[in-house]
Backbone as CSV, one residue per row, in Angstrom:
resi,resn,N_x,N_y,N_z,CA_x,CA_y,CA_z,C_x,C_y,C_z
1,UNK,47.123,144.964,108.300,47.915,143.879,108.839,49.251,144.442,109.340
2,UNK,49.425,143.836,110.476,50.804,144.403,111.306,51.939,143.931,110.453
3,UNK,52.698,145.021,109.644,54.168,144.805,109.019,55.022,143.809,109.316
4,UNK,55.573,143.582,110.653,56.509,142.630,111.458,56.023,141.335,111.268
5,UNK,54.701,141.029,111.219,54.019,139.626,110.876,54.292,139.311,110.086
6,UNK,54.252,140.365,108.512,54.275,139.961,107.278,55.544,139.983,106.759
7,UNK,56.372,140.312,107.612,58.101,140.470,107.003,58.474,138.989,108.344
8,UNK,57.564,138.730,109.027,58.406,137.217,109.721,57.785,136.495,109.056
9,UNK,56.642,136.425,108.102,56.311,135.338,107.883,57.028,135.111,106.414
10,UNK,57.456,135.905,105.722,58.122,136.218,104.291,59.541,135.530,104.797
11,UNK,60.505,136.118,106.222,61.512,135.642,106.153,61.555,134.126,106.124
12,UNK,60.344,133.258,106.899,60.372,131.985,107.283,59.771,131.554,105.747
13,UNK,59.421,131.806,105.039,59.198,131.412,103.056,60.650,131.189,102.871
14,UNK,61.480,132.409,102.969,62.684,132.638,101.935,63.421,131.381,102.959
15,UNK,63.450,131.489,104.303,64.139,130.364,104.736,63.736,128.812,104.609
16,UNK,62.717,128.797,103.978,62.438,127.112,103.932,61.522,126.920,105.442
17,UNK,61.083,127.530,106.230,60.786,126.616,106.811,59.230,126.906,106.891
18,UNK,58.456,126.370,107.459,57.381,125.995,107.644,56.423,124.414,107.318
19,UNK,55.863,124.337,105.925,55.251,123.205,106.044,56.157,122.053,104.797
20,UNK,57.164,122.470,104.304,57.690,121.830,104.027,59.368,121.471,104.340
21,UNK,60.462,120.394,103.800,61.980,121.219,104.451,62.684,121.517,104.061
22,UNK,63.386,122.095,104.639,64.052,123.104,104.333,65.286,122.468,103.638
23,UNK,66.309,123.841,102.457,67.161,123.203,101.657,68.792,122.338,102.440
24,UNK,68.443,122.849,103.637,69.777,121.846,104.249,69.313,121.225,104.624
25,UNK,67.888,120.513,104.963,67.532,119.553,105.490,67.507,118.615,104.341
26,UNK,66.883,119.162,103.361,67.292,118.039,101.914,68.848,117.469,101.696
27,UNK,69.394,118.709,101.796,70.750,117.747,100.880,71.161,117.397,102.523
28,UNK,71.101,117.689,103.317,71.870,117.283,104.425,72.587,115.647,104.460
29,UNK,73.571,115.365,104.443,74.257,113.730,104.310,74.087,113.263,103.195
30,UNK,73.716,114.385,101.905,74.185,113.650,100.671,75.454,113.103,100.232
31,UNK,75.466,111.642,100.054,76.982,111.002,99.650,77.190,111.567,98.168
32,UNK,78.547,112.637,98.047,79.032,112.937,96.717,78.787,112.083,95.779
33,UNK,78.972,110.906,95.638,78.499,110.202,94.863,77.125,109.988,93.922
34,UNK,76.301,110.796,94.469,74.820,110.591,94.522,74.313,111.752,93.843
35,UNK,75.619,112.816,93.741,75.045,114.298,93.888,74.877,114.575,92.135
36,UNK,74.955,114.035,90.876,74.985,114.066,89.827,74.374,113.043,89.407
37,UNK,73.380,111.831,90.253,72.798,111.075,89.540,70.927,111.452,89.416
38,UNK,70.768,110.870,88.547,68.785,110.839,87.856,68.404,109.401,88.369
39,UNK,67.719,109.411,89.064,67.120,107.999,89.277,66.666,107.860,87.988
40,UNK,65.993,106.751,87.835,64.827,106.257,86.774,63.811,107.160,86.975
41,UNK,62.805,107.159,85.734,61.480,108.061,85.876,61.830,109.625,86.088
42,UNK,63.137,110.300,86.824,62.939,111.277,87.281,63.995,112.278,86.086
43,UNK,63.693,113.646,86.329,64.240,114.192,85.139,65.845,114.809,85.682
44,UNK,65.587,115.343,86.553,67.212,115.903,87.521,67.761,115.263,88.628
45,UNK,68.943,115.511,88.620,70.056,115.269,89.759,69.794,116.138,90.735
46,UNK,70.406,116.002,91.900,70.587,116.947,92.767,71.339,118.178,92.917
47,UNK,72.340,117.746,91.794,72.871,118.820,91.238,72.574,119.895,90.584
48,UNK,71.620,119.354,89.247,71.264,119.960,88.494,69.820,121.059,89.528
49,UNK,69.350,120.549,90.434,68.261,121.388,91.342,69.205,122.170,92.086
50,UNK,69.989,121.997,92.402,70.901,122.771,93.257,71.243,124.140,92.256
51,UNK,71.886,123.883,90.929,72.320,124.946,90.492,71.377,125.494,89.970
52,UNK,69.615,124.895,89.853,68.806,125.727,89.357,68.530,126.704,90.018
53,UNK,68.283,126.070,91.419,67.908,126.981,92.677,68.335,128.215,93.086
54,UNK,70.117,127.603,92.537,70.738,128.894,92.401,70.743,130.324,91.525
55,UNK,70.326,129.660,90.446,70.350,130.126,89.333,69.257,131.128,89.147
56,UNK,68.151,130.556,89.617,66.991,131.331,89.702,66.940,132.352,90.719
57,UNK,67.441,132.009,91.917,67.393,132.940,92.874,68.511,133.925,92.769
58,UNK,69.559,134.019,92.106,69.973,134.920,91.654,69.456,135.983,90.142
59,UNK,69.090,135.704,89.890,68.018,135.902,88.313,67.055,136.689,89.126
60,UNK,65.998,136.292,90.252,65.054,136.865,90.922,65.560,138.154,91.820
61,UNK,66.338,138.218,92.793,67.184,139.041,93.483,67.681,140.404,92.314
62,UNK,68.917,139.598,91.507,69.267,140.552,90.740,67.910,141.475,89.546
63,UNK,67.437,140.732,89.298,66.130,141.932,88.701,65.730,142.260,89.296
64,UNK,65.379,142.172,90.710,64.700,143.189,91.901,65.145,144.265,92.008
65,UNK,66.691,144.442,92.061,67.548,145.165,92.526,68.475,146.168,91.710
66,UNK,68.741,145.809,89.974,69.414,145.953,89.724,68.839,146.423,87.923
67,UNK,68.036,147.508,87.504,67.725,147.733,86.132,68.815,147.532,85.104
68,UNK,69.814,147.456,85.290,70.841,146.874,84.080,70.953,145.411,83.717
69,UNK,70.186,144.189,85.199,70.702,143.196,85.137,69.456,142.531,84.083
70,UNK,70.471,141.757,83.214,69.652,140.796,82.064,69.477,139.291,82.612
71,UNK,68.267,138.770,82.415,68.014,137.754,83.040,68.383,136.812,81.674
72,UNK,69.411,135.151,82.498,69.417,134.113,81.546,68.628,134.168,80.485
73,UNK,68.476,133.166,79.454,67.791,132.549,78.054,66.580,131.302,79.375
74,UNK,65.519,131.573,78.642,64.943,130.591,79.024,64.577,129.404,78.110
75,UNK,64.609,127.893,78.466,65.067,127.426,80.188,66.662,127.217,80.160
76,UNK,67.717,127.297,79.264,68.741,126.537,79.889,69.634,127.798,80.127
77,UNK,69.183,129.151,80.004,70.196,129.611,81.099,70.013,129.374,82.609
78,UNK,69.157,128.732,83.024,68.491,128.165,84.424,68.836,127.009,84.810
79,UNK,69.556,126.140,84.080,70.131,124.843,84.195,71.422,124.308,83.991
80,UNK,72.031,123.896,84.786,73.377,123.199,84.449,73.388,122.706,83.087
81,UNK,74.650,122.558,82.646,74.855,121.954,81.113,74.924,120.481,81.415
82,UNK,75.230,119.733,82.734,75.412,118.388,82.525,74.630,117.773,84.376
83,UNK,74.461,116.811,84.400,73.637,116.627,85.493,75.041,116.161,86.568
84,UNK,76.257,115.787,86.551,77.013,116.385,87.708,77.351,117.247,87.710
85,UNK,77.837,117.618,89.263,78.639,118.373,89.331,80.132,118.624,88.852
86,UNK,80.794,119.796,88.391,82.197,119.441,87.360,82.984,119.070,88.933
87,UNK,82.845,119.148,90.143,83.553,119.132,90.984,83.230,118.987,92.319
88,UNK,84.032,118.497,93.421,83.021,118.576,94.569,83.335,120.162,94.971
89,UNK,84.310,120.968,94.797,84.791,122.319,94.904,82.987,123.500,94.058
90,UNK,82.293,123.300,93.065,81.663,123.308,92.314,80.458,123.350,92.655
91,UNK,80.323,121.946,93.511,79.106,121.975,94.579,78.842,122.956,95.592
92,UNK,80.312,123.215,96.398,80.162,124.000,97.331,80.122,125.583,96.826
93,UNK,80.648,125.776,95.970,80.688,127.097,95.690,78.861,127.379,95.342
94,UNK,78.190,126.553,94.806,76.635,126.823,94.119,75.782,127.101,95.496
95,UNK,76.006,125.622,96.242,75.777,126.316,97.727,76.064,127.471,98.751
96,UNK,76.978,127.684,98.534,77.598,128.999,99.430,77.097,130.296,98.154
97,UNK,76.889,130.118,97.210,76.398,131.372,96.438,74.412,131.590,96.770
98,UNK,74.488,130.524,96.800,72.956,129.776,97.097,72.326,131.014,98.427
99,UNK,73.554,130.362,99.499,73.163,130.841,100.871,73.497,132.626,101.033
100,UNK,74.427,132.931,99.862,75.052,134.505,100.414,73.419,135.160,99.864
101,UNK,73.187,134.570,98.285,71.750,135.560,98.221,70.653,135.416,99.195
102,UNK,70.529,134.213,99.936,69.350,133.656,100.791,69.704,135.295,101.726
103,UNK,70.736,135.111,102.187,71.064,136.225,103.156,70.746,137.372,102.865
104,UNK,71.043,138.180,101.649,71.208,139.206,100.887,69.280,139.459,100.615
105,UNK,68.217,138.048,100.457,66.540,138.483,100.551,66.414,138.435,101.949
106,UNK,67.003,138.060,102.916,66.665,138.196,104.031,66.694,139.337,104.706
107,UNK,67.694,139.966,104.431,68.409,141.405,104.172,66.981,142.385,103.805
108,UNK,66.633,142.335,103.229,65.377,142.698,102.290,64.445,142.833,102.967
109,UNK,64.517,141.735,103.294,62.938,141.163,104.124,62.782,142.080,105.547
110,UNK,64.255,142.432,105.980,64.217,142.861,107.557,64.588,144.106,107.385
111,UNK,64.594,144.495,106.389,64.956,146.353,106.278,63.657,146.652,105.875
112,UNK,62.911,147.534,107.191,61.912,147.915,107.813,61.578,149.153,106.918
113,UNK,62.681,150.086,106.714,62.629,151.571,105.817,62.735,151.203,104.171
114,UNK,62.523,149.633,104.041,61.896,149.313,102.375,60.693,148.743,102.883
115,UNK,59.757,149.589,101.400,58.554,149.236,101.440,58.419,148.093,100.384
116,UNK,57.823,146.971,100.837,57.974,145.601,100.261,57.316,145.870,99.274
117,UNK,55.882,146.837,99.206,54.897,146.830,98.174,55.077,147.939,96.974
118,UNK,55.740,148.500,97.235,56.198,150.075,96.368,56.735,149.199,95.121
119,UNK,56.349,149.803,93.981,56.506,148.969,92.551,57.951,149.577,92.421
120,UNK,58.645,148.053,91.351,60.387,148.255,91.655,60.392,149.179,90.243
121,UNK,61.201,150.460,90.726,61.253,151.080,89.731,61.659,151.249,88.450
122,UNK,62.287,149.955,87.996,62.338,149.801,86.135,61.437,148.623,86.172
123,UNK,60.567,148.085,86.471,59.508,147.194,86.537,58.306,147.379,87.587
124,UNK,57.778,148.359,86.934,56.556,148.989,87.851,55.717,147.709,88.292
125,UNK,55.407,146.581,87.429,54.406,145.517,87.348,54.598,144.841,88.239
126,UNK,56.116,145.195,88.907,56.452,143.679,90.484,56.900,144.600,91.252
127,UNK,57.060,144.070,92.648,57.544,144.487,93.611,58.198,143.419,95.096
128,UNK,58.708,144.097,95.259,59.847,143.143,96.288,59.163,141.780,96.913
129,UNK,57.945,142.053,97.485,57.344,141.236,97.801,56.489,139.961,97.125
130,UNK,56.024,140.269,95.923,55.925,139.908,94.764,56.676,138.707,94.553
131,UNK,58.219,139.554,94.440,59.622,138.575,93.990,60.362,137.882,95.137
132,UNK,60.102,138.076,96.567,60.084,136.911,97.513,59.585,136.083,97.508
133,UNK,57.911,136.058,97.571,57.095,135.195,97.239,57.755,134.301,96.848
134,UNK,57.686,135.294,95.394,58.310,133.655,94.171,59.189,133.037,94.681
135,UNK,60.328,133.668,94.523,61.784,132.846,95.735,61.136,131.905,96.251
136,UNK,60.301,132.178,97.446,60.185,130.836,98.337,59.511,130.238,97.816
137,UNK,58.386,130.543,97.287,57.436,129.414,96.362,58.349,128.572,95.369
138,UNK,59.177,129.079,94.500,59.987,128.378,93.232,60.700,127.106,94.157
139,UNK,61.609,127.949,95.770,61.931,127.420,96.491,61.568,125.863,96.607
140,UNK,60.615,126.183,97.512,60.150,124.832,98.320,59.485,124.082,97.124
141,UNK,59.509,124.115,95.791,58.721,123.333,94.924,60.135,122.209,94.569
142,UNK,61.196,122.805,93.771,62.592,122.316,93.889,63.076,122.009,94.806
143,UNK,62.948,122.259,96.063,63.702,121.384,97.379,62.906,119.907,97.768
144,UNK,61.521,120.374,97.393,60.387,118.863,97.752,61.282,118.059,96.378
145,UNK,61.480,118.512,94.997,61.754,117.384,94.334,63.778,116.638,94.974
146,UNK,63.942,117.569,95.357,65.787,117.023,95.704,65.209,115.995,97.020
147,UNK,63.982,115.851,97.641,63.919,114.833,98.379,63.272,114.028,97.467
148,UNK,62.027,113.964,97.157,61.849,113.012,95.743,63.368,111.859,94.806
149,UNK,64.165,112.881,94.444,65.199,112.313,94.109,66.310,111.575,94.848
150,UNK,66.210,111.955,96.139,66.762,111.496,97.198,66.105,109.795,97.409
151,UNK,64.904,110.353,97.499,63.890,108.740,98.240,64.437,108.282,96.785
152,UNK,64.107,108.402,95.536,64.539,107.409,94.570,66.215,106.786,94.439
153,UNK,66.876,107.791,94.873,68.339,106.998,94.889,68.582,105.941,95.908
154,UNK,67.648,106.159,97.282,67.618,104.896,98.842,67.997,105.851,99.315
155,UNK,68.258,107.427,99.609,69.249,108.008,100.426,68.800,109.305,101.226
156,UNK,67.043,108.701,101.329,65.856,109.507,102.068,66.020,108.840,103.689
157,UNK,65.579,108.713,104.381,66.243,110.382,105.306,67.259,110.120,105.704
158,UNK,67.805,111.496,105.608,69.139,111.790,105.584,69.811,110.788,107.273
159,UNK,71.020,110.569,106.909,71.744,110.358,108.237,71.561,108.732,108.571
């Protein structure tokens, strides 16, 4: 299989797009107000998916990359301590940390002289590609529920 296929089709995973949407298309015109509430029936805020998203995809990245780095307690080093946000300053920072790693696997994805499949060397058992995957898979499973939670607050589709 031609390389360039399989590193465009990996970048369009890590970016959200294809058959489901993408994470600015979810929160896109979320009213602050909204951004720390649980509908009924449902278990998280938008918040609380936001900083998981984050949370994880830094957790995933940094063990790719980095044999010293210790991954959170599972599950609540993966989860906010409270379902708002402490701030609207808080929000943006989870997002903009969100987007620098999105950049930083994309990075990954398009550096041609890494071999995606070569086992990561203090974890022979995975490899880069492996741990994109997941990214976008963990991805788009948590972005489908921040619209879920969206349609339950009234505040599906956006705008």
């Amino acid at each position: 299989m031609d390389d360039a296929i399989v590193r465009e089709r990996l970048a369009a995973l890590v970016l959200g797009e294809g058959a489901h949407v993408s994470l600015e298309r979810a929160l896109e015109g979320l009213p602050e107000e909204l951004r720390g509430q649980r509908p009924p029936g449902l278990e998280h805020s938008p918040w609380e998916l936001l900083e998981h998203l984050r949370l994880a995809q830094e957790d995933l990245l940094r063990y790719s990359l980095d044999p010293d780095w210790r991954s959170p307690s599972w599950p609540e080093g993966y989860w906010p301590d409270t379902p708002e946000p402490p701030s609207p300053a808080a929000w943006e920072a989870s997002l903009e940390a969100l987007r620098r790693d999105r950049r930083e696997a994309l990075a990954l994805v398009r550096d041609r002289q890494r071999d995606l499949t070569a086992p990561l060397p203090h974890a022979p058992q995975h490899n880069l590609l492996r741990q994109l995957m997941l990214l976008g898979d963990h991805d788009a499973y948590h972005v489908g529920q921040i619209v879920d939670v969206r349609r339950a607050l009234g505040a599906w589709p956006p705008g």
